[in-house]
TIZA-13536 format. One record per residue: residue in one letter; z, x negated, y of N, C-alpha, C in turn. Coordinates in steps of 0.02 Angstrom, whole numbers, padded with zeros to 5 digits, always signed. Each point is the difference from the previous one (the first is absolute). Example, Ala and Ser with C-alpha at 12.3 -4.5 7.8 and 13.67 -1.06 7.14 Angstrom:
// residues 2
A+00390-00660-00284+00000+00045+00059+00000-00045+00060 S-00036+00018+00053+00003-00042+00059+00037+00039+00055 
//
This chain:
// residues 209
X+00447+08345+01203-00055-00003-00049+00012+00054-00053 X-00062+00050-00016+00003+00046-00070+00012-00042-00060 X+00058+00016-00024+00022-00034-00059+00002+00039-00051 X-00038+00043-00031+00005+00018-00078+00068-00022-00046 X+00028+00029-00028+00056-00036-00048-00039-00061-00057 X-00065+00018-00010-00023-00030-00050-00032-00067+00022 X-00009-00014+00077-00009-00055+00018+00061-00028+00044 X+00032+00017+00013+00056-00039+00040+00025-00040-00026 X+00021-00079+00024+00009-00030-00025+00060-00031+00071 X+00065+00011-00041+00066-00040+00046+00033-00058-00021 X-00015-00036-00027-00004-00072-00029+00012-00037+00044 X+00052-00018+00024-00009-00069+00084-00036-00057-00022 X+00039-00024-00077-00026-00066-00017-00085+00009+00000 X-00008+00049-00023-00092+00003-00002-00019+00039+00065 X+00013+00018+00021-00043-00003+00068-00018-00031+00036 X+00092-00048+00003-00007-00065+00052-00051-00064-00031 X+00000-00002-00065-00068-00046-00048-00053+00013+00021 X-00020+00083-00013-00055+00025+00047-00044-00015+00074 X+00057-00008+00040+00008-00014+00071-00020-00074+00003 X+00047-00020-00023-00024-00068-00012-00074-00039-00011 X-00019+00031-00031-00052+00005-00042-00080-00006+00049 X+00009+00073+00014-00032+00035+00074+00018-00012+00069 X+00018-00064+00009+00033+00024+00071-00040-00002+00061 X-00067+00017-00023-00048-00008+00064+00017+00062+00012 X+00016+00057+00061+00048+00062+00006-00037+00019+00055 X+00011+00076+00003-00028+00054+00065+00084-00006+00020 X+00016-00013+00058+00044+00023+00044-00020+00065+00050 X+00048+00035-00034-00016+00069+00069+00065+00019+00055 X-00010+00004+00056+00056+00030+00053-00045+00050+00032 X+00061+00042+00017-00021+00031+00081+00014-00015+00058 X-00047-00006+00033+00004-00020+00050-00045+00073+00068 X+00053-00018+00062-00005+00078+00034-00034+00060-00053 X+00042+00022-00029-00019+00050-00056-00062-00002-00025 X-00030-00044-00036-00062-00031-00011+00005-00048-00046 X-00013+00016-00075-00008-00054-00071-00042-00063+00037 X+00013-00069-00024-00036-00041+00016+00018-00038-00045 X-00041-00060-00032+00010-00025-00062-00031-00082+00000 X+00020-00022-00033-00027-00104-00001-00009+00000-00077 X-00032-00033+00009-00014-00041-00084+00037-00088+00011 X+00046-00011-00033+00028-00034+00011+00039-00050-00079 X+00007-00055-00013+00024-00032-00053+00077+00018+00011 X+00028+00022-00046+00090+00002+00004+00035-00073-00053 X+00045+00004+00020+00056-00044-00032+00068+00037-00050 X-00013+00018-00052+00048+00063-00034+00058-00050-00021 X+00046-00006+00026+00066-00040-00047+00050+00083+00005 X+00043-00023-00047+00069+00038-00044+00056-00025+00014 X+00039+00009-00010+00066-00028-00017+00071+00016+00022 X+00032+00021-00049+00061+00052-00027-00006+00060+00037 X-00057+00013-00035-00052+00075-00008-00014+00009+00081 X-00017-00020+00056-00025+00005+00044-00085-00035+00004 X-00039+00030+00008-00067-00003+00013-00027+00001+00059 X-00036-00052+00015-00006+00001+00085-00076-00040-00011 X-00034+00006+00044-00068-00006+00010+00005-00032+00081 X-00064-00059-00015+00023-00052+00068-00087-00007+00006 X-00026-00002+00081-00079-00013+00022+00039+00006+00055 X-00082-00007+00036-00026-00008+00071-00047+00031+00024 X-00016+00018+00052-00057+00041+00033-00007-00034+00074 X-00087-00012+00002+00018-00042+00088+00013+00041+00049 X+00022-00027+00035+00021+00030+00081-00045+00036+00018 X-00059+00001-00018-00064+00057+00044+00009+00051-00051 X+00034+00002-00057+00006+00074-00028+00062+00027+00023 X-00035+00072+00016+00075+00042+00022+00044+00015-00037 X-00021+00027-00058+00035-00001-00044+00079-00020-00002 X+00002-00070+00015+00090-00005-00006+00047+00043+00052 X-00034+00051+00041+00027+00018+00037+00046+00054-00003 X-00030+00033-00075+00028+00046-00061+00059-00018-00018 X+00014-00083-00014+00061-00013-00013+00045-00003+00000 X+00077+00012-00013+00070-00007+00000+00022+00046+00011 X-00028+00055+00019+00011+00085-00016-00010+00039-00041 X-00071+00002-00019-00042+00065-00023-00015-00064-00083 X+00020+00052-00039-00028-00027-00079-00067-00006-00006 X-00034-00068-00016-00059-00007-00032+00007-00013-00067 X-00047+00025-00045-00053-00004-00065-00027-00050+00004 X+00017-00042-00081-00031-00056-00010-00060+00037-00076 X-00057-00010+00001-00040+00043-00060-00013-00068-00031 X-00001-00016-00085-00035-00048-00028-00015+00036-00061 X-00071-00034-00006-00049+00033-00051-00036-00062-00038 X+00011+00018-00069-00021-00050-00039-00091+00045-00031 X-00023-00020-00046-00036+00013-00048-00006+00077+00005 X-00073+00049-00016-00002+00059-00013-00065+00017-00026 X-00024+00068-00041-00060+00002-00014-00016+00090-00019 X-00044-00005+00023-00036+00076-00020-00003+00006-00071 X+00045+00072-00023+00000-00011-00060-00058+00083-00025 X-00040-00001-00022-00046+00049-00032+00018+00033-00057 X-00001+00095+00026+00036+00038-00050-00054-00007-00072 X-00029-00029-00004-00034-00017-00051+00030-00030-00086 X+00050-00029+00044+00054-00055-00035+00040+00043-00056 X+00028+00091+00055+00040+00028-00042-00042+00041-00034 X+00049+00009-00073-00023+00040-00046-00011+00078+00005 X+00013+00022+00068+00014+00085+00025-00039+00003+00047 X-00063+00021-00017-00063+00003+00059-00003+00042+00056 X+00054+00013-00001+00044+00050+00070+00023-00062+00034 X-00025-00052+00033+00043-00038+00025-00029-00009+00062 X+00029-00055+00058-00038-00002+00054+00018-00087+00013 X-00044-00014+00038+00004-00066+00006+00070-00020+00040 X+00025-00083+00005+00080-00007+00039-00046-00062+00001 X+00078-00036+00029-00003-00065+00020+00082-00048-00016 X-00018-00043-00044+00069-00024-00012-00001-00088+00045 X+00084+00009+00015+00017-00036+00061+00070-00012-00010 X+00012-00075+00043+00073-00012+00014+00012+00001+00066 X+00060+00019+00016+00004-00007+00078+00115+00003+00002 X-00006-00035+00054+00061-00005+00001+00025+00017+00089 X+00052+00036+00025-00012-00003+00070+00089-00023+00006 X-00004-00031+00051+00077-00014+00023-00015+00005+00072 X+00093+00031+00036-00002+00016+00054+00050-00022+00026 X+00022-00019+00072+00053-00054+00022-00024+00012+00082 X+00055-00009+00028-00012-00014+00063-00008-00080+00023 X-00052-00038+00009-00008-00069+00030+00026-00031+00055 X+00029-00048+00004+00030-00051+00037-00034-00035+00038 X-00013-00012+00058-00034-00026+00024+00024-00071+00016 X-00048-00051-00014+00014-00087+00012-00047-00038+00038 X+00028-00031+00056-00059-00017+00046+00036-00088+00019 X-00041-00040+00014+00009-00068-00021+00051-00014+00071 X-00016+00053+00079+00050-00028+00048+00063+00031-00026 X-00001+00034-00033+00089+00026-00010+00045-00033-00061 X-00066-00009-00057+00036-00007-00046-00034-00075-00029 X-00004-00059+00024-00037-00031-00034+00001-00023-00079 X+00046-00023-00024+00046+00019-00065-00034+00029-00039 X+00013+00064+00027-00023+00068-00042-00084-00025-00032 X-00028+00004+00065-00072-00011-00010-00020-00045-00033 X-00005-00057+00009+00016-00059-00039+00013+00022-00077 X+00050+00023+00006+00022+00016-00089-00062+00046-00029 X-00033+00048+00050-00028+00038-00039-00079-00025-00006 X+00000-00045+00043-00090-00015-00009+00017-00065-00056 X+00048-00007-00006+00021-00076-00069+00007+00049-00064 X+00027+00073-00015+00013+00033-00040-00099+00021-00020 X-00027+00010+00062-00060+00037-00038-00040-00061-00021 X-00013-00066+00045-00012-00036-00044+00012-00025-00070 X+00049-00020-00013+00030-00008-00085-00028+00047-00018 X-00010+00061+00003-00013+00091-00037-00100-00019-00012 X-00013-00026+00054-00074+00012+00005-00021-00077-00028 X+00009-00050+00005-00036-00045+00044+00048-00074-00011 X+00047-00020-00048+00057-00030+00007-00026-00077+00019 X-00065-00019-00011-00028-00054+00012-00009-00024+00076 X-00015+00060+00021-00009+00013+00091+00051-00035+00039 X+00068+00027-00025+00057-00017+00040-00002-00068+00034 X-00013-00045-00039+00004-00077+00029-00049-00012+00040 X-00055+00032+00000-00034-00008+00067-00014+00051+00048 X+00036+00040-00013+00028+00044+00043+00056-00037+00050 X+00076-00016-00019+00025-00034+00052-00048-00078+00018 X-00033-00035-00050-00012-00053+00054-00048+00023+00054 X-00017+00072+00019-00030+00001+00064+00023-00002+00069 X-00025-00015+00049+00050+00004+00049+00028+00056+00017 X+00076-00025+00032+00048+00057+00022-00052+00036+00060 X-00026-00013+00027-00013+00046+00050-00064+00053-00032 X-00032-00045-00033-00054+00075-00075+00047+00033-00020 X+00043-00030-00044+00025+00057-00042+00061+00061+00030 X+00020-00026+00080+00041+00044+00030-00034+00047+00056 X-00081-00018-00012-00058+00077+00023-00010+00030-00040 X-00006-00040-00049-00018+00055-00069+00050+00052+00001 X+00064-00010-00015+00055+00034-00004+00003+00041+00053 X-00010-00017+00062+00017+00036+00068-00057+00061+00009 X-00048-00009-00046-00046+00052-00005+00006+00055-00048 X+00067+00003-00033-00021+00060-00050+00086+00008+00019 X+00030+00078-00042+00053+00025-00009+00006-00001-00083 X+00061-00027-00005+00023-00012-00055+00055+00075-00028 X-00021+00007-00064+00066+00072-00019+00021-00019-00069 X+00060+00023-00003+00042+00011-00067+00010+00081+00006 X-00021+00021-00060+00017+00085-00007+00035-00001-00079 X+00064+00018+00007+00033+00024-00063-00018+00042-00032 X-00026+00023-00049-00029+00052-00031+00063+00059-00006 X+00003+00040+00018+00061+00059-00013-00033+00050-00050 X-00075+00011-00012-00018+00046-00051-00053-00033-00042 X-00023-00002-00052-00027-00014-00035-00049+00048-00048 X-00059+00026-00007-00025+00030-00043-00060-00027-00048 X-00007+00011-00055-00029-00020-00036-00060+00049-00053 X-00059-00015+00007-00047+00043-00038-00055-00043-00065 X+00016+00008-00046-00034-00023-00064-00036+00068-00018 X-00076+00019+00020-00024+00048-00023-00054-00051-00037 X+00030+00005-00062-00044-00034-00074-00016+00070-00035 X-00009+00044-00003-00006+00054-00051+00050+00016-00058 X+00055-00027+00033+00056+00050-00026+00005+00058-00030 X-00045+00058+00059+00006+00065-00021-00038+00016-00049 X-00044-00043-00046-00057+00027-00060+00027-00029-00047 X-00033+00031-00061+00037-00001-00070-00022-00083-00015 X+00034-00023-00047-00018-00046-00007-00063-00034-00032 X-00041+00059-00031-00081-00050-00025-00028+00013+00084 X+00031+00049+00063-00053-00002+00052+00015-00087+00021 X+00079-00003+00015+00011-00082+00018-00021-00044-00031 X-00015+00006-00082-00032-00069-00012-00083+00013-00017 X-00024+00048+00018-00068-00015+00035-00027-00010+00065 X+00043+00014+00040-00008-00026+00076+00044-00064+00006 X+00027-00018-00046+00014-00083+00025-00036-00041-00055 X-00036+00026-00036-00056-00039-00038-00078-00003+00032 X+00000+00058+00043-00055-00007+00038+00005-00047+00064 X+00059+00007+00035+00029-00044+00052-00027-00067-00022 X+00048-00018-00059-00013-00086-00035-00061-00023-00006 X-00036+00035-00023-00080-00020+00007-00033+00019+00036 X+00016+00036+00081-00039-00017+00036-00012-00089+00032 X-00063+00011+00034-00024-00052+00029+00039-00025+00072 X+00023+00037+00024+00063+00033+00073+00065-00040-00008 X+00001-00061+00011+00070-00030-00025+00034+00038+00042 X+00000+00030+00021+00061+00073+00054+00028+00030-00040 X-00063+00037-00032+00014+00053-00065+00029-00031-00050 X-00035-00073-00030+00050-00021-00048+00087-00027+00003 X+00006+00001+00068+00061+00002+00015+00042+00032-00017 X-00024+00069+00063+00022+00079-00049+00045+00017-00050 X-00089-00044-00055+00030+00013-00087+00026-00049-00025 X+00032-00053+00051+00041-00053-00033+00083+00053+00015 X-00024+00015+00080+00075+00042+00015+00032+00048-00066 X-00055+00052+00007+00003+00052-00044+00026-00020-00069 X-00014-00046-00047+00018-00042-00040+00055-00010-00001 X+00036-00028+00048+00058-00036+00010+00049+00058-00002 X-00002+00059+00050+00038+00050+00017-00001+00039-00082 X-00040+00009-00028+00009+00049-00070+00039-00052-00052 X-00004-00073+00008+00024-00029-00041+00082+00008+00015 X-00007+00007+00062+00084-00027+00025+00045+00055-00018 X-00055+00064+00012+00020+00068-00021+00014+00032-00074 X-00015-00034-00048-00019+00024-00054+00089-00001-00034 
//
């Protein structure tokens, strides 16, 4: 990802918040030299600084076939908004777009319910609690033979994150009456997207100051 110095952001604790946050995710692999990509819910846990990201994809996507070799891209994107050079005070300006985006990359593990039942198990109980923690209990009281098609129909992955990048393009690079008129315009838009934005934008100049 183009990272500007003025938006990069290498923060684990806040990315992985981020992630968290967003974890409805573009997964991308290649597959026979060919990008191919899922929209997919992730599971972001930590711990003693390892970051690993846990889903599923069903068996009719090829996709997992990318796996346990070739590094896939996990993309999560929160909040963003067209910001109008109108905003800045230097009528030499051109229009942008401010955005968060975070990408992590890992090679995925593949988990499938005849090899590993355990595994699987743990991870469709992990995304429940994450999504859904109410579900669980009637989730197992269904029958074993439902809930071990369900399972037998998708591929399960754990991918350790080995890189991590991070992009906070809030308008960093403008002086500061341009930032607090484009996050005063943000706030009162009607676009709870945009007012996001300028809740972000907000937050980052405060943290910065």
């Amino acid at each position: 990802m183009y990272r500007p110095t003025a938006f990069r952001e290498d923060d684990v604790d806040k990315l992985v918040s981020f992630m968290k946050a967003n974890s409805f995710a573009t997964l991308v692999s290649i597959l026979d030299g060919v990008p191919c990509a899922s929209h997919i819910p992730l599971v972001v846990t930590e711990e003693d600084g390892v970051v690993k990201l846990i889903g599923h994809l069903a068996k009719q996507n090829s996709q997992w076939q990318a796996f346990e070799e070739l590094e896939s891209l996990a993309i999560f994107t929160g909040a963003h908004a067209y910001i109008s050079p109108a905003l800045y005070e230097k009528r030499e300006s051109v229009p942008t777009w401010n955005y968060i985006a975070v990408h992590a990359y890992g090679i995925p593990q593949i988990i499938t319910f005849n090899s590993s039942p355990e595994l699987m198990n743990k991870m469709i109980d992990g995304m429940v609690d994450n999504y859904e923690a109410s579900y669980k209990e009637h989730w197992h009281s269904l029958s074993t033979g439902f809930r071990e098609g369900m399972m037998n129909g998708i591929f399960g992955f754990e991918m350790i994150v080995t890189r991590l990048e991070g992009k906070y393009k809030l308008s960093q690079n403008r002086s500061q009456a341009d930032r607090q008129n484009v996050s005063d315009a943000l706030l009162k838009s009607s676009d709870p997207i945009a007012r996001a934005i300028g809740i972000e934008m907000k937050q980052n100049f405060e943290s910065n100051k």
